[in-house]
Each structure stands twice: as C-alpha cells, then as structure tokens.
C-alpha positions as CSV (number, residue, x, y, z in Angstrom):
1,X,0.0,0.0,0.0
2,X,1.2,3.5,-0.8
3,X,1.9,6.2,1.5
4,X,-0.8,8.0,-1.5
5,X,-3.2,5.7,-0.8
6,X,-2.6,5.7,3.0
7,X,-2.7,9.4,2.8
8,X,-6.1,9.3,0.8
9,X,-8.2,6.6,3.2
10,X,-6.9,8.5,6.5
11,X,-8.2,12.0,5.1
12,X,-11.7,9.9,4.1
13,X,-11.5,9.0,7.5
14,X,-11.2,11.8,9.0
15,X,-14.3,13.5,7.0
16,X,-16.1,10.7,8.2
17,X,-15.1,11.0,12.1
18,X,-15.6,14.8,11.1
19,X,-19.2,14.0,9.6
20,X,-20.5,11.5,12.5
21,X,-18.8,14.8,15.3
22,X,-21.0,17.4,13.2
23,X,-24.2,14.6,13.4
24,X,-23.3,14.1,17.3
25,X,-23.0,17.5,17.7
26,X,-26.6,18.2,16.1
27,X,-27.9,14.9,17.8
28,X,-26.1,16.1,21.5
29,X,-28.3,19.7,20.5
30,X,-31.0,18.2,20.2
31,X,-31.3,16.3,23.1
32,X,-30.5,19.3,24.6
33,X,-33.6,20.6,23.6
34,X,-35.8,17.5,24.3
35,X,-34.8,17.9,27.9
36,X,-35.7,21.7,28.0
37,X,-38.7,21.4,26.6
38,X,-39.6,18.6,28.3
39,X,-38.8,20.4,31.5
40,X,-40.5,23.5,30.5
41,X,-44.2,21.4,29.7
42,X,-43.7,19.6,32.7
43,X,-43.4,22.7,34.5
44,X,-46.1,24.5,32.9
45,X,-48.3,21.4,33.5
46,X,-47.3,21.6,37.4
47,X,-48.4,25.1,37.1
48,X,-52.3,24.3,35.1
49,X,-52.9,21.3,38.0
50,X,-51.9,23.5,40.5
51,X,-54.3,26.0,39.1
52,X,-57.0,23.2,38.9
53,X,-56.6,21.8,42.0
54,X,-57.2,24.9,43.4
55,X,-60.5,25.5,41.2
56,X,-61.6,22.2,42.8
57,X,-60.8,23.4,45.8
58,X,-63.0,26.7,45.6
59,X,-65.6,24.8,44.0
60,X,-66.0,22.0,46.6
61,X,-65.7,25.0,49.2
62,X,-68.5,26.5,47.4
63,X,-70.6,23.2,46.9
64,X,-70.3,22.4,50.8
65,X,-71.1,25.3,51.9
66,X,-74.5,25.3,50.3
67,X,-75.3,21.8,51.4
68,X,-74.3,22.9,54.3
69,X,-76.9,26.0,54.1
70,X,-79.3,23.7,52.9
71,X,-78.9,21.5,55.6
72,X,-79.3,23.9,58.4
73,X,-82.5,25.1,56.4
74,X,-84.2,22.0,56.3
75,X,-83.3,21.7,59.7
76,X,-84.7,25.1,61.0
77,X,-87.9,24.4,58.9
78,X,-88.2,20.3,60.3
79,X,-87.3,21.9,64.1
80,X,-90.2,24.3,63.8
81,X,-92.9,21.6,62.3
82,X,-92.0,19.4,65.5
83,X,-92.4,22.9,67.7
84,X,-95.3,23.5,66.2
85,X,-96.7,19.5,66.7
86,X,-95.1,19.2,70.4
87,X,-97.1,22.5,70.9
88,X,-100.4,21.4,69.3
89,X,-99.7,17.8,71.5
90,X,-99.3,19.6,74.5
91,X,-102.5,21.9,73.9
92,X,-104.2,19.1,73.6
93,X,-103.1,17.1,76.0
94,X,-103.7,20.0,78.7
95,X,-107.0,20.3,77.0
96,X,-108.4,16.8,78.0
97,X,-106.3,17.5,81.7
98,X,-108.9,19.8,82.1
99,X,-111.9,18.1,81.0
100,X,-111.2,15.2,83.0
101,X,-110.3,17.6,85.8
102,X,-114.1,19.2,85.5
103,X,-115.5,15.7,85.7
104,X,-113.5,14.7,88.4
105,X,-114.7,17.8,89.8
106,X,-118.0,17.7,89.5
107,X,-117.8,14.3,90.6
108,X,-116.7,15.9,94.1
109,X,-119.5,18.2,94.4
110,X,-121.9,15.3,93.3
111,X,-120.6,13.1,96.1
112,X,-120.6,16.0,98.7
113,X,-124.3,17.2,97.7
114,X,-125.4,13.5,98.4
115,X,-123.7,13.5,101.1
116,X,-125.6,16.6,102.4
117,X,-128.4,15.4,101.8
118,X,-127.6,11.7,103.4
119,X,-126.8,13.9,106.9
120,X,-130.0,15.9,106.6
C-alpha cells in the first residue's frame, strides 16, 4: 500500500469522524432541547394542575357550603314543624287534663251534695 493511498483513506476517514462529530453535535443539540422542553411542559403542567386543583378546591368550598346551608335550612324548617306539633300535642293534652279535671270535679261536688243530703 502506498503512502498515497494511506494518505487518501486517513483523510476519508477523518471526514467521516468529522461527519458522525457534526451529526453528534446536532444529535447532542437536540437532546439538549428535548430535555428543555420537556422540563419546561412539565413545569407549565405543574403550574395548570396547581391551578385546577385549586379551582376544585373553591368549588367543593363553594358546593359544601350550600349543602351545608341547605342542611341547616331544612333543619330550622323540620325543628319548627316538630315545635309546632309538640305545641299542638301539649295543647291538647292539657285540653283533656282539664276536662277530665271538670269531671272529676263535678264528681266531688256530686258526692258531697249527696252527702248533704244523706246527713239531713
């Protein structure tokens, strides 16, 4: 082999190793990239479920405190139905207390005219 000839497949060489170093290089850059865009969307995604969490948050805040509102609403309105029926049991009641109470009564003064009469 000829130093020529030598010469001629080191130099084709070397463009090659000089070829696959410029397609590394571009390669290298681009990976490069990947990783900064990747970090950047991942950040940026961090950022929107953040957000949304936080949305969620306000919104269940929101939701419970209706239900809650709701709840102490139909609580009130049930409290003063069963007012309003312990009252209207209790009339009642007190009601009959007294009519038994007259009969009872008159009962007494029944007894206590006969017996007026039984001594006279």
């Amino acid at each position: 082999m000829s130093g020529a000839t030598q010469a001629r497949r080191i130099d084709t060489l070397e463009q090659q190793v000089g070829a696959f170093e410029s397609r590394f290089d571009s390669l290298d850059r681009q990976i490069s990239d990947f990783r900064l865009d990747v970090a950047a969307e991942f950040v940026a995604m961090r950022q929107e479920v953040g957000v949304q969490i936080s949305q969620l948050r306000d919104e269940m805040h929101v939701a419970d405190s209706a239900i809650r509102d709701e709840l102490r609403a139909e609580i009130r309105a049930e409290g003063a139905t069963i007012r309003d029926e312990l009252r209207k049991e209790i009339r009642d009641g007190d009601e009959e207390t007294r009519r038994y109470m007259r009969v009872l009564h008159e009962e007494v003064i029944e007894r206590i005219a006969r017996l007026g009469e039984a001594i006279s």
